[in-house]
C-alpha positions, 0 to 999 in steps of 0.5 A, a space after each residue: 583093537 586089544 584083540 590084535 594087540 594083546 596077544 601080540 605083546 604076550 605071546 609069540 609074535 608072527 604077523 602075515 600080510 596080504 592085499 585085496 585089489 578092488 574087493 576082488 583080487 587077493 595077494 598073499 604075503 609072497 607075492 610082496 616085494 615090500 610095502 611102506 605106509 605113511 601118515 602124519 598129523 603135523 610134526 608137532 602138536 597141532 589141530 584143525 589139519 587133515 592128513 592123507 595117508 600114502 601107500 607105496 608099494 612093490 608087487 610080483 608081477 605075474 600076480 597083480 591084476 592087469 587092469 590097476 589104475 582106478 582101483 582100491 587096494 586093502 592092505 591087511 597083517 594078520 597077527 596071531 590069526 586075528 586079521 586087521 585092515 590098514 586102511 582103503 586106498 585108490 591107486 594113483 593113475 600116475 603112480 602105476 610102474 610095470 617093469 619086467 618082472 615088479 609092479 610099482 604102485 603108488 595109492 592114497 586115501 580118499 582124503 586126496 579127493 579134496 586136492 586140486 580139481 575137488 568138487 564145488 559146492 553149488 548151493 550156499 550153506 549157511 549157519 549149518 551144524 558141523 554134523 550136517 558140514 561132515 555129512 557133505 564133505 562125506 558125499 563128495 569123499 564118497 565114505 561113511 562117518 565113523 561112529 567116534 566122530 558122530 559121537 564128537 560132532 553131536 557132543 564136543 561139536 553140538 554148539 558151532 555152526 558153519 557157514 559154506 559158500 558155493 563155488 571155489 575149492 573152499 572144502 579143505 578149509 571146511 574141513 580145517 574148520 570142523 577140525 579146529 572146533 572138535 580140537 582134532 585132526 581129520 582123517 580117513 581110518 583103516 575102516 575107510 571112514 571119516 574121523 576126527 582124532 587128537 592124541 588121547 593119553 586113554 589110548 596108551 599102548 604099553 610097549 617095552 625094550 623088547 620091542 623097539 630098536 631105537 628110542 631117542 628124545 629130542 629134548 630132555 624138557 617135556 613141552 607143555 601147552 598151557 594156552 589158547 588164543 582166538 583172533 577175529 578179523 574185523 573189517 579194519 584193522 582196529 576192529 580186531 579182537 583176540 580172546 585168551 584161554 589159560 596161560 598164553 606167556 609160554 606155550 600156545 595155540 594161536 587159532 585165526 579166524 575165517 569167513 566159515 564163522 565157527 569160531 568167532 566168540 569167546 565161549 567158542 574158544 573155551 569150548 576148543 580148548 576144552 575138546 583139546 584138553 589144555 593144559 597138557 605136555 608131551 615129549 618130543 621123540 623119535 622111535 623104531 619098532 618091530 611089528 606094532 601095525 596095530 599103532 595109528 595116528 592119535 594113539 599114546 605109546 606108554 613107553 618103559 626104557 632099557 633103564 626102567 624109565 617110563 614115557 608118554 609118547 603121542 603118534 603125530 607120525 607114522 611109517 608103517 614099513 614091509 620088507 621081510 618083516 614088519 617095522 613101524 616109526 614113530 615121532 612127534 617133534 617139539 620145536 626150539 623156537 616159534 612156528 609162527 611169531 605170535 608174541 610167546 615166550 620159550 619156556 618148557 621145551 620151547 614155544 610151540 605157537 601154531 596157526 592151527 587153521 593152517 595145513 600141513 601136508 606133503 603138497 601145497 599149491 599157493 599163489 603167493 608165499 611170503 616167507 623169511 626162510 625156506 629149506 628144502 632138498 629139492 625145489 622146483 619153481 616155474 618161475 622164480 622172481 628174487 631181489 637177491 639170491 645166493 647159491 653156493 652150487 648152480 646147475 642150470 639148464 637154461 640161464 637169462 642174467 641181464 647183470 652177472 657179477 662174479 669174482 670167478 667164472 668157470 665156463 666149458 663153452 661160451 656162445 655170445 652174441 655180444 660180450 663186452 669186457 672191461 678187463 680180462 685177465 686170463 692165465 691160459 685161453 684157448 680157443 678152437 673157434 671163436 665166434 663173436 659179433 661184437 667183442 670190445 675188449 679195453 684191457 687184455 692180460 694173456 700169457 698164452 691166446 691159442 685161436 685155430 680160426 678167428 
C-alpha cells in the first residue's frame, strides 16, 4: 500500500476512478454520477464482530450493462498511476433502480452471504482448529483466506479449537467466535478475502492539516482499557465462573462464553487479551478528509493538527465517498457510560465494557429484545406489544385501542359503531352527517350542534 500512499502525500494528488462489472464490463470515471462505500467495526473498540462493507452507487445509464443483478462489481481509484481495488461486491437483486437517464445499484461484500437463509452445515464439527472453522466458512462465502489471517489462525490462534453444531444458522457465531480469540474483527478485504483486523498502531498512516477538512474529538480524555473479563455459564447459576485479566475497576472488556467452547479457561482468556494487546488507549474523533481511499478499517491515522498537536487515531468506521472527487471520514467513538452493566467504574474517557460476542451491524433479526431504552429515527414494527408507551406524534394508518385516554383529541373524521361519552364538552360541533348506531351521551355542553342530516 505505501506504494499508493507515498507518493500521494508527496507529490501531486490526482486520483481517478473506474468500475469492473462481473470481470468484464469497465466503466471509467465519466460514466460515475457518484459512489459511496461504508464500513464499520463497531463505534467503539470492540472484537469478535464481523463487518459487511455496502457500496452504493449511481451510474449513466447508457453505460452500464443491461443484465445487473447478480453480478460483481470492482471499484477501483487510481492514484498517481498506480492502481488499487476497493473491495469485490455483488449487487443486491433488490437494489438495482433504472430510471430514464441513472442506474442506481446498491451491493455488499460476500460477508452479507451469512444473512438470513446462510447455508447450514450438515455434519457436526467438534473440537476443530479455528484454521479448519475459517476454511468452512470460506467455502460457504465462496472466498480465498488472506495470507494475514492464516498467519494469525496458525500463530495468535494455534491453541483454541471450536465446537460447530449441524443445522441451524449458527455461522455468524462462529465467526464471532473465531474473531473473539484472535482479538479481531472479521472482514472481507479489498482482495475479496477473508480477514481478521484490529487496530494496529504498526499501521500509522501520517497525515497533516493539509489534508483534512474537519477534525474534532469527542472527549478530550484519552479512553484507555486496561481489563478483560471471561464468564462461563455453567449449568445453574451458582456453577458460573469469570476470570480476569489486568486491571477490571475501570475500562474492560467483558467477553461471554457459548456453547462453540473456544473460550472457556483461564489461559484462553490470557491468550485473547494478549492478541488484543491490553492495556491500551485511544481518542475518540470524528474526521473528514480529501482523498486517502487507500485508509481501511484497522489502520492508525497519525494525525498533526493545525496547532502542531499530534494524535493517534484507530479507523473503527469509514465512508469512502465519490462525487466530483474523492472524501473519506473517519471515527471511532468512546462512550460516556456503560455499553452493558457489567460492574466497571467511569474512569479515563468513560467506561467502555462491551459483550464482544455480541454483533453490531446495520440489520438485526431477533426473536425477543429486552432493552430499558431504544432510540431510533425510524422503526418498523410488525407487531408491537407494550405496558405503556409514550408519544409526543402518532401518525397511524390503522389504530385498534381497546382503552384510550386523552386530555385532547383532535380528530378530522369519526366513523364509530358505538361511542359512549360520559362527558362532552365542546366548543363548536359540526357535523354534516352523523352516523352512530348507539350514542349515549349523559352530559352535553354545546355553544353551536350544526347536523344537516341526523
Amino acid at each position: 500500500m505505501l506504494s499508493v500512499v507515498n507518493p500521494y502525500l508527496t507529490n501531486n494528488r490526482n486520483i481517478t476512478i473506474s468500475a469492473v462489472f462481473d470481470g468484464r464490463t469497465t466503466l471509467g470515471a465519466d460514466s460515475f454520477i457518484s459512489m459511496s462505500i461504508n464500513a464499520t467495526m463497531g463505534s467503539n473498540y470492540t472484537i469478535g464482530n464481523f463487518t459487511v462493507r455496502e457500496l452504493t452507487a449511481s451510474f449513466v445509464r447508457s453505460a452500464t450493462p443491461s443484465v445487473l443483478v447478480g453480478q460483481t462489481l470492482e471499484p477501483y481509484v487510481s492514484i498517481n498511476g498506480s492502481n488499487m481495488k476497493l473491495g469485490t461486491f455483488i449487487i443486491d437483486p433488490e437494489g438495482v433502480e433504472v430510471s430514464r437517464n441513472v442506474v442506481n445499484i446498491k451491493a455488499y461484500d460476500a460477508m452479507s452471504k451469512l444473512g438470513v437463509g446462510a447455508v447450514s452445515l450438515t455434519t457436526d464439527y467438534s473440537d476443530i482448529s479455528l484454521l479448519a472453522a475459517s476454511n468452512l466458512l470460506c467455502g460457504i462465502l465462496d472466498v480465498d483466506l488472506s495470507t494475514h489471517a492464516y498467519d494469525l489462525l496458525t500463530t495468535s490462534g494455534s491453541d483454541f479449537t471450536i465446537d460447530i453444531p449441524k443445522g441451524g444458522n449458527i455461522l455468524q457465531r462462529t465467526m464471532r467466535d473465531i474473531a473473539t480469540c484472535l482479538g479481531a474483527t472479521a472482514v472481507i478485504n479489498v482482495d475479496g478475502e477473508l480477514d481478521f483486523i484490529q487496530p494496529n498502531p504498526s499501521s500509522n498512516v501520517d497525515i497533516n492539516a493539509d489534508f483534512y477538512t474537519d477534525f474534532s474529538l469527542i472527549s478530550d480524555d484519552i479512553c484507555q482499557v486496561k481489563g478483560m473479563v471471561l464468564n462461563v455459564p455453567g449449568e445453574t447459576e451458582e456453577q458460573k465462573v469469570s476470570y480476569t485479566y489486568g486491571d477490571t475497576s475501570e475500562t474492560f472488556f467483558t467477553i461471554e462464553a457459548d456453547d462453540s467452547k473456544a473460550f472457556t479457561t483461564q489461559a484462553e482468556l490470557n491468550t485473547i487479551a494478549a492478541n488484543v494487546g491490553i492495556p491500551f488507549s485511544y481518542y475518540g474523533y470524528k474526521l473528514a478528509t480529501v482523498g486517502m481511499p487507500f485508509i481501511e478499517l484497522g489502520d492508525y491515522i497519525h494525525l498533526t493538527d493545525i496547532e502542531g498537536i499530534e494524535y493517534d487515531l484507530p479507523v473503527l468506521t469509514y465512508t469512502l465517498k465519490f462525487e466530483n472527487g474523492i472524501t473519506s471520514e473517519f471515527s471511532a467513538e468512546v462512550p460516556e457510560t456503560q455499553t452493558i452493566n457489567n460492574g466497571g467504574i467511569s474512569g479515563g474517557g468513560g467506561v467502555l465494557s462491551n459483550i464482544v460476542s455480541s454483533l453490531n451491524t446495520g440489520l438485526i433479526q431477533t426473536k425477543n429484545l429486552i432493552s430499558q431504552t431504544i432510540e431510533a429515527d425510524t422503526a418498523r414494527f410488525n407487531a408491537l406489544e407494550t405496558d405503556k408507551a409514550d408519544i409526543s406524534d402518532l401518525n397511524a394508518a390503522t389504530a385498534r385501542i381497546s382503552n384510550l385516554e386523552t386530555n385532547k383529541a383532535d380528530i378530522t373524521a369519526l366513523n364509530a359503531t358505538n361511542a359512549n361519552v360520559s362527558n362532552l364538552s365542546a366548543g363548536l360541533a359540526t357535523a354534516n352527517q352523523a352516523i352512530a348506531n348507539k350514542a349515549d351521551i349523559n352530559f352535553a355542553n354545546v355553544n353551536t350542534a350544526t347536523i344537516n342530516q341526523q
